[in-house]
Backbone bond lengths (Angstrom), bond angles and torsions (degrees), N, CA, C in turn:
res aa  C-N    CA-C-N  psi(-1)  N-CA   C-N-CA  omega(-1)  CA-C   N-CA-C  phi
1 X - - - 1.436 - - 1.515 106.95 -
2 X 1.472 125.91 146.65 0.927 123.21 -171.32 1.804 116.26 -95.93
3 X 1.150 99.84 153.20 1.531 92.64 -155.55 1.768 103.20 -65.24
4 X 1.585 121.95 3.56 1.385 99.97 175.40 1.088 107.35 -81.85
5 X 1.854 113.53 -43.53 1.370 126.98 -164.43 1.969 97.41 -64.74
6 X 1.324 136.76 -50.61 1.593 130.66 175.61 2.117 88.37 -37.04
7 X 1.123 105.82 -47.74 1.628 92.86 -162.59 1.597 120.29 -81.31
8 X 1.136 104.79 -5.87 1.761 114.53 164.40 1.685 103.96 -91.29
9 X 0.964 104.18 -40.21 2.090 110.30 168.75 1.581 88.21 -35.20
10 X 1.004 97.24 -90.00 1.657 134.03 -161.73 1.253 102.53 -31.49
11 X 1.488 125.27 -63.12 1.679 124.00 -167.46 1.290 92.79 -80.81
12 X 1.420 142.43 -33.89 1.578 128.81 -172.57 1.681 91.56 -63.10
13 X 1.385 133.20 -59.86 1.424 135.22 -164.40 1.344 103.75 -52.21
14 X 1.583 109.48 -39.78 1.776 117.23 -168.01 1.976 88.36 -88.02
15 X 0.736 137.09 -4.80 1.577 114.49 157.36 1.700 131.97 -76.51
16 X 1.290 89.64 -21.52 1.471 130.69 -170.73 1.563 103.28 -67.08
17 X 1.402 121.22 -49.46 1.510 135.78 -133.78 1.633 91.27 -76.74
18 X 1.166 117.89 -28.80 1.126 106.86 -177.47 1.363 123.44 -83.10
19 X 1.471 124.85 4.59 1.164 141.32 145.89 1.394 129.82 -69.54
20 X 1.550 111.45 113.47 1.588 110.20 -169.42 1.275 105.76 -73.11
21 X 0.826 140.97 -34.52 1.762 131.46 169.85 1.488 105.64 -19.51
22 X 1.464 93.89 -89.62 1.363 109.54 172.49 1.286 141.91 -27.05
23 X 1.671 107.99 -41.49 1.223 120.65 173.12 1.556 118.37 -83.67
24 X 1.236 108.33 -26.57 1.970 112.83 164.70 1.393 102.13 -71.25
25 X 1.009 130.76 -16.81 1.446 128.37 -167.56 1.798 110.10 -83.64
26 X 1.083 116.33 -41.78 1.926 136.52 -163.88 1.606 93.49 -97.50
27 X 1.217 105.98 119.47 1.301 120.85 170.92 1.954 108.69 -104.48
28 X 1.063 76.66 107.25 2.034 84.18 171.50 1.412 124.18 -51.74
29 X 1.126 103.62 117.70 2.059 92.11 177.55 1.666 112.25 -130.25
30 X 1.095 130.42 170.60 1.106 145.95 -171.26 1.079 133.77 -123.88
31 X 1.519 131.82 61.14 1.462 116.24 -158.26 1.685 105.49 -124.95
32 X 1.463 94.52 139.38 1.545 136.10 170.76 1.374 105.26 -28.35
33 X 1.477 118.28 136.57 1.354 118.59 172.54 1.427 94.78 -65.40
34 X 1.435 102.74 156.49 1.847 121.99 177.44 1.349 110.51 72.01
35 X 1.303 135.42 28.67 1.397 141.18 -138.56 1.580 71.92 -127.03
36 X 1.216 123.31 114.62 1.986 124.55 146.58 1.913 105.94 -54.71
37 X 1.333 128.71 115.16 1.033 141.54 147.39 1.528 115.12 -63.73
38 X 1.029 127.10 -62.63 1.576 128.10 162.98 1.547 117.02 -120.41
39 X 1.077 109.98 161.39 1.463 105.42 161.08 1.707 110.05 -130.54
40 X 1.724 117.56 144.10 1.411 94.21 -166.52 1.493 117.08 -92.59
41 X 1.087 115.98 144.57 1.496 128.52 -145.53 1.384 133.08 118.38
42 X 1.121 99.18 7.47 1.695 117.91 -141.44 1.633 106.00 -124.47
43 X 1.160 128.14 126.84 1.280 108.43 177.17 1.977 116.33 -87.22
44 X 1.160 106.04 178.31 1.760 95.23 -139.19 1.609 64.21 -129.90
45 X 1.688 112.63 -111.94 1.519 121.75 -179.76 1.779 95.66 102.88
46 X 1.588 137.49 22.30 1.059 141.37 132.12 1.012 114.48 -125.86
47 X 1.795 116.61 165.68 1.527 126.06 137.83 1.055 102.33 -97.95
48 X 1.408 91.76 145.46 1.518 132.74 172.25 1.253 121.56 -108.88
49 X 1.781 115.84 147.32 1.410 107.85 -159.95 1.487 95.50 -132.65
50 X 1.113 170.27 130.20 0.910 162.49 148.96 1.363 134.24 -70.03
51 X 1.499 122.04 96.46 1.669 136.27 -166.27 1.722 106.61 -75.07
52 X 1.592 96.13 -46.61 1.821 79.63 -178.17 1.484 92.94 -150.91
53 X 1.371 110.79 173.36 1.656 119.27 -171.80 1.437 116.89 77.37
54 X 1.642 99.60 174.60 1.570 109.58 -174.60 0.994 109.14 -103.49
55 X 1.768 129.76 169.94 1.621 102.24 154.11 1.567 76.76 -169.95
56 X 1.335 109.08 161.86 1.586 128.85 -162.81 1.654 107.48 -114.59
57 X 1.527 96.56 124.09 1.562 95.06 -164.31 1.936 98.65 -128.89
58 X 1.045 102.56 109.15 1.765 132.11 -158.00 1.694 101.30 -112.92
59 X 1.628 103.82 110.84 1.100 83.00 -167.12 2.338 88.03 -123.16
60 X 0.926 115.19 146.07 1.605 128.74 174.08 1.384 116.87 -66.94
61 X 1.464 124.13 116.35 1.137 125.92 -161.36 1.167 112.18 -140.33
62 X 1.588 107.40 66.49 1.487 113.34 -170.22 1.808 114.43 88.88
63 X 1.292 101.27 -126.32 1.670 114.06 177.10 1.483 97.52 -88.55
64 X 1.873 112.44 -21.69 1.694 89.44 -171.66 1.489 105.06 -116.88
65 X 1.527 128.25 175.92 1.722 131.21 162.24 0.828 91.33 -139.80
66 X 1.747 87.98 145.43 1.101 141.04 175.88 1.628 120.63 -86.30
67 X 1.675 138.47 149.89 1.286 107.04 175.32 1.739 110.99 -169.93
68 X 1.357 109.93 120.33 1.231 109.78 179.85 1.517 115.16 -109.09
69 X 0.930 97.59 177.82 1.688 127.00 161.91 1.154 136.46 -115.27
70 X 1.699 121.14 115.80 1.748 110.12 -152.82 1.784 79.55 -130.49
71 X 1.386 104.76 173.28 1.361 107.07 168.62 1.776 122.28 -165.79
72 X 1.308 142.19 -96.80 1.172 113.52 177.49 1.653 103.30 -74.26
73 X 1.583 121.49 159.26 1.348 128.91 165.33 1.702 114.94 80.35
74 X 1.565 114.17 -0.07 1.219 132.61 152.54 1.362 106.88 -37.99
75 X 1.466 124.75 141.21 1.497 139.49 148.26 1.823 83.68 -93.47
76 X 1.971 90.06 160.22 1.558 106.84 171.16 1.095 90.83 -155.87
77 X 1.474 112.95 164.97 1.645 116.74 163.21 1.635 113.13 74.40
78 X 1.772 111.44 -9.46 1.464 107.30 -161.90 1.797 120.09 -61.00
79 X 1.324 107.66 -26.03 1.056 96.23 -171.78 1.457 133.45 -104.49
80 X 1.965 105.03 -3.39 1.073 119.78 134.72 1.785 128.19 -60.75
81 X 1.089 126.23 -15.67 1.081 141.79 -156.35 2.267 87.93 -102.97
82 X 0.968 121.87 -62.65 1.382 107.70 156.62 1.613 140.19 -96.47
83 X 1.175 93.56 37.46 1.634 102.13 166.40 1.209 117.67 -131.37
84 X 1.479 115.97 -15.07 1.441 130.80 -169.42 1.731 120.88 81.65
85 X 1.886 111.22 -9.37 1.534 111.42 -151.97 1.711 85.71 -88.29
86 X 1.672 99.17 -151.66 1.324 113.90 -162.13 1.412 103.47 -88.59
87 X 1.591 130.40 161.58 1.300 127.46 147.71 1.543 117.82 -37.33
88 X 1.570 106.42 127.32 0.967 122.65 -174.81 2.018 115.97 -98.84
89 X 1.333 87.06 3.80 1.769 94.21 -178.76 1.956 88.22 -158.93
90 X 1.796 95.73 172.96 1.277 102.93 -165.47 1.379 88.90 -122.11
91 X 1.456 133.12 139.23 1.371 141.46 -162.50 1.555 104.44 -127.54
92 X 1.208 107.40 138.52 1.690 106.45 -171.45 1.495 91.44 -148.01
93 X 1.348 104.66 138.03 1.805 114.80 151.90 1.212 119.36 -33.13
94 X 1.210 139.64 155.10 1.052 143.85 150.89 1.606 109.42 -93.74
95 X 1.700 83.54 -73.86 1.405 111.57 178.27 1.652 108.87 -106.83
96 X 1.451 109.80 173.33 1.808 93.90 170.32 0.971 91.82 -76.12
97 X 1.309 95.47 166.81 1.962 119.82 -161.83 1.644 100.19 -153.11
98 X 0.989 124.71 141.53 1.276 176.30 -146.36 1.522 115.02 -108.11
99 X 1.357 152.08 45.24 1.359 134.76 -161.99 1.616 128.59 -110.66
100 X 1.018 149.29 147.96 1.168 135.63 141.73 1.672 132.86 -78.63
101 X 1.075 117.22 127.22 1.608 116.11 168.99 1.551 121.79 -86.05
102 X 1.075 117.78 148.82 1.254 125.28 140.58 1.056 145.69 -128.49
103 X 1.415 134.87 119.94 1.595 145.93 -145.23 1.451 108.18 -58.94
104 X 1.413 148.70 174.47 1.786 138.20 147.86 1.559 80.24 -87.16
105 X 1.127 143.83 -41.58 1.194 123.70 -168.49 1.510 122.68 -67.99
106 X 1.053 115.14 -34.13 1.692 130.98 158.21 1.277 131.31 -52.25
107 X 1.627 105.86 -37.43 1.444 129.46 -175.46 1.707 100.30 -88.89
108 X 1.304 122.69 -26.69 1.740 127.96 172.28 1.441 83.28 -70.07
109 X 1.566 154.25 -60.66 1.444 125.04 -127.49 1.672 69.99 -94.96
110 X 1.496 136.45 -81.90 1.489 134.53 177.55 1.358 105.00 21.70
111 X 1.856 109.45 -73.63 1.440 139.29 -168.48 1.693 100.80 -34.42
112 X 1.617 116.16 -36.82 1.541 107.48 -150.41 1.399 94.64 -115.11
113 X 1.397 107.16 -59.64 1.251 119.57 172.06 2.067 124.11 -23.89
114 X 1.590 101.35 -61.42 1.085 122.55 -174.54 1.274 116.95 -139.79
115 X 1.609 124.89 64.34 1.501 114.96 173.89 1.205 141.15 -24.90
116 X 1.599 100.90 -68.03 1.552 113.49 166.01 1.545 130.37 -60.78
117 X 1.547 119.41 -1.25 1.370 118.54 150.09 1.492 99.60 -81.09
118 X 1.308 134.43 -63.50 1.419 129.56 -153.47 2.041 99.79 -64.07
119 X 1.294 101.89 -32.54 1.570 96.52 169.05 1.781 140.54 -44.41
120 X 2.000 87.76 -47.82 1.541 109.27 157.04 1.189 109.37 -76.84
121 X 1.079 141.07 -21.13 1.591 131.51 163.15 1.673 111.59 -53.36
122 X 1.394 107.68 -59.21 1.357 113.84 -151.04 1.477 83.52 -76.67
123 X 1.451 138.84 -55.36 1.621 140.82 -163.42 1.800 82.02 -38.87
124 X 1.185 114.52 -69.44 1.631 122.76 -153.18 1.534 109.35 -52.76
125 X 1.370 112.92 -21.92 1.547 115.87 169.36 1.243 121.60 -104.12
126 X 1.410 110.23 -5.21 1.787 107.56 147.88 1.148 129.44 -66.70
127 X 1.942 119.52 -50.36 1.330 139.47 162.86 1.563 106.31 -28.06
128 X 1.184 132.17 -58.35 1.568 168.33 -65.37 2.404 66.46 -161.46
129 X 0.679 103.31 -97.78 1.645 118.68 -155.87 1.484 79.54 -58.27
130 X 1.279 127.74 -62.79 1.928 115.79 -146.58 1.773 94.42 -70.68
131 X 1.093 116.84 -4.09 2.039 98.51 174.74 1.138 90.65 -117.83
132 X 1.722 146.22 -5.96 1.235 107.13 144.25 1.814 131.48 -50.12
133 X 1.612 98.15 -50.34 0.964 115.85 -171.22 1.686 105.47 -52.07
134 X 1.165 115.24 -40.17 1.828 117.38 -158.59 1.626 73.51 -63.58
135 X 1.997 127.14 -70.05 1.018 118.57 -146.26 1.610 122.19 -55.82
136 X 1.428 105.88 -4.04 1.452 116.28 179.64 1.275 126.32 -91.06
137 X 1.522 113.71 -25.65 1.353 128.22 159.28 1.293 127.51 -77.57
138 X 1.596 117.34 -21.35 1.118 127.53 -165.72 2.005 90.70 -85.17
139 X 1.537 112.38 -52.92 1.522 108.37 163.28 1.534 120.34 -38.60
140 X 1.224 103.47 -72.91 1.544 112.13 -174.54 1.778 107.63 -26.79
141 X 1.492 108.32 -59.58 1.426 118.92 -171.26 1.829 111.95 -70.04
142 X 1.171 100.34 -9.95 1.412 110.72 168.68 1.706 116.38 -85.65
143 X 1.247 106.33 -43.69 1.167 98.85 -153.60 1.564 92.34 -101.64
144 X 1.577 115.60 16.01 1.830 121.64 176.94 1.555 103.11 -111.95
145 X 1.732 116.36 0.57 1.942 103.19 -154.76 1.460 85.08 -81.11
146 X 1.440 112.84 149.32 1.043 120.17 175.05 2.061 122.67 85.92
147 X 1.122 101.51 -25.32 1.514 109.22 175.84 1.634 98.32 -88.45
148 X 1.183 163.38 -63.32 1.289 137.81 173.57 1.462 123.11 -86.10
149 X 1.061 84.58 153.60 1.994 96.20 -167.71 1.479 92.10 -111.52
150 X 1.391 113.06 141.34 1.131 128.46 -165.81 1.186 115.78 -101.83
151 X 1.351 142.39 154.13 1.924 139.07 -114.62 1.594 83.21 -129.57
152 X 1.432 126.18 116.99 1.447 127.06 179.79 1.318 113.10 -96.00
């Protein structure tokens, strides 16, 4: 994620905070550098938000991986978190880190309870997925210009 988009995460979540919904909802955690957060294969069943620290998120891509580094204002877990399947990347501390969770089970009562929090939730994990996605296409088309020749 790019460090503007972590900082539109971040202030949309930090507008939020003053909403108790929201805030009964995010459970604070604390974990140890070198600490596996997920592993992929793994079922997840939160998002994760990341308040402070680094942590290295490596994801398997066939024969090859891929692998970044995200840190405060990170989404994690998002797309296990709306599909229900397994972690799709393996997440490790860097540094200690700082996170909030949120349950699917938390995010169903959210859902009824308070739409328009779970709305800015879900917007923030689209944002969160659609510039992964651009940054993945934008590679792909990089690392293909010139390898197919185009059909006249």
């Amino acid at each position: 994620m790019s460090e503007a988009n972590e900082r539109d995460l971040a202030d949309m979540l930090e507008s939020l905070t003053g909403r108790r919904e929201l805030v009964e909802g995010f459970e604070r955690v604390r974990v140890a550098a070198g600490t596996e957060l997920f592993l992929a294969g793994d079922p997840v069943g939160c998002l994760v938000l990341v308040v402070a620290g680094r942590c290295r998120v490596e994801l398997a891509l066939g024969d090859q991986e891929g692998a970044r580094e995200s840190g405060p204002g990170a989404i994690l877990g998002d797309v296990s978190f709306l599909d229900g399947g397994l972690a799709t990347a393996t997440v490790t501390a860097i540094s200690d880190l700082e996170v909030v969770q949120l349950t699917r089970d938390h995010f169903a009562v959210l859902r009824v309870r308070s739409p328009g929090v779970a709305a800015a939730v879900m917007r923030g994990v689209t944002r969160s997925l659609a510039s992964r996605l651009r940054r993945a296409t934008d590679s792909m088309e990089a690392a293909t210009t010139g390898l197919v020749t185009p059909i006249a």
